[in-house]
C-alpha positions in Angstrom: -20.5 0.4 3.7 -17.6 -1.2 5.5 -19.2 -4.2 6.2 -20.1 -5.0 2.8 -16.5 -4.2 1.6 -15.2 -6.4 4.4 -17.4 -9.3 3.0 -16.6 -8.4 -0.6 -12.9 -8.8 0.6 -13.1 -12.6 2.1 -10.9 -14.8 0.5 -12.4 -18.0 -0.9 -12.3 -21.1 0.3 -10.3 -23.4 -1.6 -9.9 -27.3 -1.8 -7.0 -29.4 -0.7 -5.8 -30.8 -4.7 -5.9 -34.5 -5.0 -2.4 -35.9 -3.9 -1.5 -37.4 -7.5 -2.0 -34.1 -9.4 1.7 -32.5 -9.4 2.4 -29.5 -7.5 3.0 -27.1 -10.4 -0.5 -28.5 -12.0 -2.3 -27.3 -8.6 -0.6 -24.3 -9.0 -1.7 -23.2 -11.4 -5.1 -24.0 -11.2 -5.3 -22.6 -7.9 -4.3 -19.2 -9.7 -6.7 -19.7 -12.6 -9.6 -19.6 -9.5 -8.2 -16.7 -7.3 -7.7 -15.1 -10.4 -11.2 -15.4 -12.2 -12.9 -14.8 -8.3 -10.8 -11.3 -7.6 -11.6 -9.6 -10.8 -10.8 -6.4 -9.1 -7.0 -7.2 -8.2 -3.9 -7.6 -9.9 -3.9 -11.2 -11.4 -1.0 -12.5 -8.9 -2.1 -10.2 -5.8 -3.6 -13.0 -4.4 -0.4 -15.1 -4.4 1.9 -12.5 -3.7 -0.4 -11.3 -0.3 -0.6 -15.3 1.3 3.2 -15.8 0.6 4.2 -15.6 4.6 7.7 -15.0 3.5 6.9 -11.5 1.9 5.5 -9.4 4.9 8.0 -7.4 6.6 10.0 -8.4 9.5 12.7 -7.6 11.5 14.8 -10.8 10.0 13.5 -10.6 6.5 15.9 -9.7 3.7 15.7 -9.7 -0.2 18.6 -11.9 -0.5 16.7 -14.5 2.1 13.1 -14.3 0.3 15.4 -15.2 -2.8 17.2 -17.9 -1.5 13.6 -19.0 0.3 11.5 -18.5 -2.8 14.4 -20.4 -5.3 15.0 -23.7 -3.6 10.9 -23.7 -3.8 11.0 -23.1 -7.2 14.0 -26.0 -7.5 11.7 -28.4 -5.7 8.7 -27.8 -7.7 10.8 -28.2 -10.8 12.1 -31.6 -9.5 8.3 -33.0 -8.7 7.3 -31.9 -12.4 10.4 -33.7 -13.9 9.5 -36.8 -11.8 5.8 -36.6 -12.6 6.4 -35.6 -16.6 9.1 -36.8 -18.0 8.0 -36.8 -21.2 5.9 -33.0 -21.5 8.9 -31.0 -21.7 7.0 -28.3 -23.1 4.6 -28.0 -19.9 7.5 -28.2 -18.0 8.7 -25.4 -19.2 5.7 -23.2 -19.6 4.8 -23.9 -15.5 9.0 -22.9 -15.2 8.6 -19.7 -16.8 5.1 -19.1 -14.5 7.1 -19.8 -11.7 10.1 -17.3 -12.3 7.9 -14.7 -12.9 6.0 -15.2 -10.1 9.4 -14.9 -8.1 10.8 -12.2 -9.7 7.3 -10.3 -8.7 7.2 -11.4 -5.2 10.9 -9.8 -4.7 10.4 -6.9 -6.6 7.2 -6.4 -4.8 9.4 -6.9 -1.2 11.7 -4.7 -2.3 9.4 -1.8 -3.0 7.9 -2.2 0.2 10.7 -2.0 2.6 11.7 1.3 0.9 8.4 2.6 1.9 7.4 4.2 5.2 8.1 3.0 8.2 11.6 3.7 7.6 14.4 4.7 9.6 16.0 6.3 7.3 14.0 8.8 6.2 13.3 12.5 8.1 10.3 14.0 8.7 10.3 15.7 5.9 11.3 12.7 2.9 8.7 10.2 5.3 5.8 12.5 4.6 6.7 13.0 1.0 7.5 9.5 0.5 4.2 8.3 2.6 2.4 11.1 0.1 3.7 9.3 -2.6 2.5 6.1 -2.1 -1.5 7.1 -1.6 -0.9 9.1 -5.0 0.5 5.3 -6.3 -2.1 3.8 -4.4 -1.9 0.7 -7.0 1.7 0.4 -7.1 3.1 -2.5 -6.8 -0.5 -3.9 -5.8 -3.6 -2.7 -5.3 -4.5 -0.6 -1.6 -0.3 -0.6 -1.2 -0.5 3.2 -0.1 -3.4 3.0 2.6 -1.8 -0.1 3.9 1.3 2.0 4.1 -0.3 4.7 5.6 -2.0 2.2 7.9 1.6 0.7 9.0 3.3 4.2 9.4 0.2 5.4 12.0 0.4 5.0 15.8 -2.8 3.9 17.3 -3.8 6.7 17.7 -4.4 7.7 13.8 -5.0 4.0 13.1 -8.1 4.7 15.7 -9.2 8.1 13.7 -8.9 5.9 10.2 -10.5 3.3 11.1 -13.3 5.8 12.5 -13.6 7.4 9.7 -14.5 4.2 7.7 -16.5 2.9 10.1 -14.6 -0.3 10.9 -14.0 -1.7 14.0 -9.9 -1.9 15.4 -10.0 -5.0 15.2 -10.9 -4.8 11.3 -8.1 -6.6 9.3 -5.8 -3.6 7.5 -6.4 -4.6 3.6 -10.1 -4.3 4.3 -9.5 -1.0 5.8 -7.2 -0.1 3.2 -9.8 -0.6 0.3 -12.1 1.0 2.5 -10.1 4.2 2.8 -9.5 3.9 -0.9 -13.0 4.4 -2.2 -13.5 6.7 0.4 -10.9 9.0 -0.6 -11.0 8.6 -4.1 -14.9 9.5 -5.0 -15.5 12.1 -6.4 -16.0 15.8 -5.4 -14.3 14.1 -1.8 -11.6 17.5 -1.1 -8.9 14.4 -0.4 -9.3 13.0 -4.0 -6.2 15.4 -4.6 -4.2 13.1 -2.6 -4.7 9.8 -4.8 -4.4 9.1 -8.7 -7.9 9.3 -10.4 -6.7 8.6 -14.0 -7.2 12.1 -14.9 -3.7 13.0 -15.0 -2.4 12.5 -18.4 -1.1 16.3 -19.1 1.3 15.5 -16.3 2.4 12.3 -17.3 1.2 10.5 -14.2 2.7 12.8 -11.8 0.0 14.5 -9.3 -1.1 17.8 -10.2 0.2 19.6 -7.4 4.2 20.0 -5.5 4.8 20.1 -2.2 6.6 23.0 -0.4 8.1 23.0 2.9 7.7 26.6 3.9 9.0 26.2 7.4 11.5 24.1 9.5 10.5 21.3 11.4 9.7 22.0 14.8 11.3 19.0 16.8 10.3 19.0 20.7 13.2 17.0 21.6 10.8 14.1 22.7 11.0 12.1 20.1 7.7 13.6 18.6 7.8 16.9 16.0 5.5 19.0 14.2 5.7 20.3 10.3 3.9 22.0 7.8 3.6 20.9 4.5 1.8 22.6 1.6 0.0 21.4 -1.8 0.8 24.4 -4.9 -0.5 23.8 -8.1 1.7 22.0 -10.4 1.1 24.6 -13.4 0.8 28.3 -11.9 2.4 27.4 -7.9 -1.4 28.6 -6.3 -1.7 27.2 -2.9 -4.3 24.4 -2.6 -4.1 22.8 0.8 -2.1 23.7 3.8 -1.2 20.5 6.4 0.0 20.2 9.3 2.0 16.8 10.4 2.1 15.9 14.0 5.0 12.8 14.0 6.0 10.7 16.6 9.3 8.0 16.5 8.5 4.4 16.6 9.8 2.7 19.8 11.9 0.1 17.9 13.7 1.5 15.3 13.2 5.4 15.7 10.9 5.5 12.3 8.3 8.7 12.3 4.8 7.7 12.5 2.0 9.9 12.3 -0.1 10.6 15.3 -2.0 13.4 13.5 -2.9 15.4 10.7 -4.6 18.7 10.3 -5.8 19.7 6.9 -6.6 24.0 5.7 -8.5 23.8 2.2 -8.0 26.9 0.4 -9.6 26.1 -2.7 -12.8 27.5 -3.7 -14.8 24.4 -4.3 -14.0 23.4 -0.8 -14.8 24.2 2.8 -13.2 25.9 4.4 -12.2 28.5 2.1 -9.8 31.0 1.9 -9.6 33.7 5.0 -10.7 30.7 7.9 -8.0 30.9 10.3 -8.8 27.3 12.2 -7.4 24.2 11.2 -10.0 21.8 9.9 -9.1 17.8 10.9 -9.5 14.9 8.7 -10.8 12.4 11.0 -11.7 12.5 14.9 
């Protein structure tokens, strides 16, 4: 039910700290509660997703969130010297928390903006790349490859997804994303193929099927194209699913977006089967 995953997702409502407790004190007791209320995310999800300075942006750089993030870092430092002078060894415990929490807010940037939408990828590398973040759904937080596969839609497909969960468009996108997530991922669900289960320890985490290419994309010259990409078992090269990717170029940088997706089960479990001719869609 979306609407109970939407209010499972609210964010608590915290309390303003009282004005003589230092900064790096609130801190981390502000993390101890967001921790011990999200039992279902990452430990530092929560601080890494209401850091402003993270999302993507036209103007945002890893060397600026560094620069932004460090003189923070400096300032807190200077407050807990001023505050306790004489607890080095608190000092330094809430330093090391704050390094690591820096060093995982810009590794966590950096991932991202290699991630669909990107420019630089074609048609072909964006759909394996946008493939392989729903199969590392988790990676570097929780929901990251539905909310990448909700950023690299146009609104169009966001529509269909949304649809398909039942959520309204105006529906914020992690909701949607979790949404998607379970969705997807329970089981017998012919799309579980496309997301990590746990149940892939003979191949070492990688997904148990490769993708093949077996024609050249069809560009129309519009700035839209069409390609068909196929899932072959990782272990004997059967064909599993057949897909077809309808793209379309972002206005502002020229990054492929997908507009639509068909989907052609051929496995035996699943409808339809082998010898059905029609394309079957996902959502819509």
């Amino acid at each position: 039910n979306f609407h109970n995953m939407q209010n499972k997702h609210k964010r608590p409502t915290t309390t303003n700290t009282s004005n003589t407790m230092p900064q790096s004190l609130s801190l981390t007791f502000w993390l101890l509660v967001t921790t011990a209320q999200l039992p279902s995310a990452s430990p530092f999800s929560s601080i890494v997703r209401r850091q402003p300075c993270v999302r993507q942006g036209p103007t945002t750089s890893p060397r600026r969130l560094h620069q932004h993030l460090s003189s923070n870092a400096n300032n807190n430092n200077s407050n807990n010297n001023n505050n306790n002078p004489s607890n080095e060894e608190e000092v330094f415990d809430l330093d090391t928390l704050q390094q690591r929490l820096i060093q995982m807010q810009i590794d966590s940037f950096e991932q991202e903006v290699q991630l669909p939408p990107n420019p630089h990828l074609s048609s072909k590398d964006f759909v394996r790349q946008l493939l392989r973040a729903l199969w590392d759904n988790s990676n570097p937080l929780p929901d990251t490859g539905f909310r990448v596969l909700l950023r690299s839609s146009t609104p169009l497909w966001r529509h269909c997804l949304f649809h398909s969960v039942g959520a309204p468009d105006n529906a914020q996108d992690e909701v949607v994303a979790s949404a998607l997530g379970e969705a997807i991922g329970r089981p017998n669900n012919q799309f579980a193929i496309l997301v990590d289960n746990g149940e892939t320890i003979s191949n070492n985490g990688e997904p148990p099927f490769v993708l093949d290419f077996p024609t050249d994309v069809v560009d129309y010259g519009d700035g839209t194209c069409w390609l068909e990409c196929r899932l072959r078992a990782r272990d004997n090269g059967e064909l599993l699913v057949a897909m077809g990717w309808q793209l379309q170029r972002q206005s502002v940088d020229g990054a492929w977006l997908v507009d639509q997706m068909d989907w052609q089960d051929f496995r035996d479990e699943y409808r339809p089967g082998i010898g059905r001719e029609e394309w079957m869609r996902i959502c819509g």
